[in-house]
N, C-alpha and C positions, 0 to 999 in steps of 0.2 A: 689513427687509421687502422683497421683493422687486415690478419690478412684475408688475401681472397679463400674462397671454400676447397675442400680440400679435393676435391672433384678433378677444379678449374688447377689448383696446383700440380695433381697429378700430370694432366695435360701439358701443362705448360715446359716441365721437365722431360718428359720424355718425347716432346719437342722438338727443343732445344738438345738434348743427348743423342737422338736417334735419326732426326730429319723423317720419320716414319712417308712412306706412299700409303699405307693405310692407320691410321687410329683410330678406336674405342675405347669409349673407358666410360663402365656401365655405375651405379650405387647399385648396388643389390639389397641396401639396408632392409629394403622391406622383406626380404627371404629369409631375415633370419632374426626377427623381432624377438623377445624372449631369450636368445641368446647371449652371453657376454656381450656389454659395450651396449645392449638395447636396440640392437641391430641399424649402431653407427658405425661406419668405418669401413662397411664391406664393400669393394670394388673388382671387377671383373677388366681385364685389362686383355683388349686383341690389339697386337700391333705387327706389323710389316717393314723392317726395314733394311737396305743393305747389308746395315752394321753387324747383322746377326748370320750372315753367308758364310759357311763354315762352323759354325760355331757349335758345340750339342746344346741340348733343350739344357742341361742343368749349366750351361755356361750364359746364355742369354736372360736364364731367372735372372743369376745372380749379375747380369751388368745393366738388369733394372733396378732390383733391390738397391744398388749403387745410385743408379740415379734417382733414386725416390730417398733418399738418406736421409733420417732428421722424421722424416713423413710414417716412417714404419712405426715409432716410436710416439706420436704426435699424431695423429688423424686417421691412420689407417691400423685397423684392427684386423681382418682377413684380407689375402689378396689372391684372386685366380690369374692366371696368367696362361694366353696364348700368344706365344712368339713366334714369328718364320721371319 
């Protein structure tokens, strides 16, 4: 069995980490064709969640980057990130 796409992964973990009231999570592959990766991998991530209340923007990247772990490395080649 194969795993799910890396989209559906995204989603699933940040989830599960964050309880989000709002998520998106876009491919943008096709923005960036011609690029490293042949413009696989690129996702745009808007999320909302308590978890991030207090926190600065460079401390929320990085307690996605956490939850995407394994996936930086493995499916995802760029990532945008809006947090609140």
């Amino acid at each position: 069995m194969s795993a799910p796409p890396v989209i559906e992964q995204i989603r699933d973990r940040l989830q599960a980490a964050f309880a989000p009231t709002e998520l998106e999570v876009l491919d943008e592959g096709h923005k960036h064709i011609g690029h490293a990766g042949e413009g696989k991998g690129h996702f745009h991530v808007r999320i909302v969640s308590a978890a991030f209340a207090g926190q600065l923007p460079i401390r929320r990247h990085r307690m996605i980057y956490a939850a995407l772990d394994g996936l930086m490395d493995h499916g995802i080649h760029a990532l945008s990130i809006e947090a609140k």
